[in-house]
N, C-alpha and C positions, 0 to 999 in steps of 0.2 A: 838756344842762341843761334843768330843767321850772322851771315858773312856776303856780302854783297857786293858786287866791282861792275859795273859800267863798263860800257864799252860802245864804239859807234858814232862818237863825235866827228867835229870838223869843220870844216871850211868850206860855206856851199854859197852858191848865189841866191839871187832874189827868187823866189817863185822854186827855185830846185825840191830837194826832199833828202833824207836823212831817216836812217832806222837805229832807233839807240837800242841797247840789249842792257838785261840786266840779269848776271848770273848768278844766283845764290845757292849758299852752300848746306848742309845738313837734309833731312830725314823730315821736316816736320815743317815744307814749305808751303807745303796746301793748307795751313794752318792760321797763314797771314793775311792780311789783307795790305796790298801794295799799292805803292805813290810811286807817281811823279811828278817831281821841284822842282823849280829852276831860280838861280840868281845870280842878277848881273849887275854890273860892279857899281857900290854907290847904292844899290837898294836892296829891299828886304827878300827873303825865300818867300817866294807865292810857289801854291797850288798850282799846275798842271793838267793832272786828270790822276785818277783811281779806279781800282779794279777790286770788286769782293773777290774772296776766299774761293767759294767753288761752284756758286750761278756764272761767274763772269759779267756780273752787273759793271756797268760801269760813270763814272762819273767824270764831266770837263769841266775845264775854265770856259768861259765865254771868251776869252782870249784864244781859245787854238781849237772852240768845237768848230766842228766840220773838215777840219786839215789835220788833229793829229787822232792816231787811235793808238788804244791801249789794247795789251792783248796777254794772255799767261797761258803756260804751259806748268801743270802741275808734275808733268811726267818727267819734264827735265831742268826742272826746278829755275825757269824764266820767265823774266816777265820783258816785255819791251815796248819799245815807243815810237812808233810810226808818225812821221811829222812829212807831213807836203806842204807846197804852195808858202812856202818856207819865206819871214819877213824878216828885218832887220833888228825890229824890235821881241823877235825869237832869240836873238844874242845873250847867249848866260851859258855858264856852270849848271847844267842837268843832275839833278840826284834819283837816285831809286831808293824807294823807303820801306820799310816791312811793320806791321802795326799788329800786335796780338789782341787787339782791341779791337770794338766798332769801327766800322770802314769811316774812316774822316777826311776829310780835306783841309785841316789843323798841323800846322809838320812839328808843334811841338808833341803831337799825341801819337808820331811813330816812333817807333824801340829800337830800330837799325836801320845804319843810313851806309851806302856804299861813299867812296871818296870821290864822284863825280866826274863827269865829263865835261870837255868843253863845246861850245855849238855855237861857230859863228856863222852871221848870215853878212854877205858883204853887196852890197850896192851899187 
């Protein structure tokens, strides 16, 4: 079992930038393959982007390639989310997800979710 808590939100303007962290707990991190979700208010949790297990493959929405990156550190059990050029419709509850399964972009198909962040972008 993982334990996950966000961290990194906030209150940014248009075009700004934002680093979210996601700190997880136990022994057997390098094991997962990790998400990030966002959802804002009124609509459903979409995909982000993801990161395999221990290539550091990674995968984005078409919504935030090119502006956000994903990135993990196996050695101190993080993963985090790099978002620039930061827009309005970036506004959500950010999740970090941990998945003992195939790397997916599905967020009913990860096993642990931290309790989110907030990210707003204001105009």
């Amino acid at each position: 079992q993982v334990q996950l808590v966000e961290s990194g939100g906030g209150l940014v303007q248009v075009g700004g930038s934002l680093r979210l962290s996601c700190a997880a707990s136990g022994r057997t991190f390098s094991r997962y393959a990790m998400g990030w979700f966002r959802q804002a208010p009124g609509k459903e949790r979409e995909f982000v982007a993801r990161i395999n297990r221990s290539d550091g493959t990674t995968y984005y929405a078409d919504s935030v390639k090119g502006r956000f990156t994903i990135s993990r550190d196996n050695a101190k059990n993080t993963v985090d989310l790099q978002m620039n050029s930061l827009k309005p419709d970036d506004t959500a509850v950010y999740y970090c997800a941990a998945t003992r399964g195939l790397p997916t972009s599905r967020w009913p198909e990860y096993d642990y979710w931290g309790q989110g962040t907030q990210v707003t972008v204001s105009s």
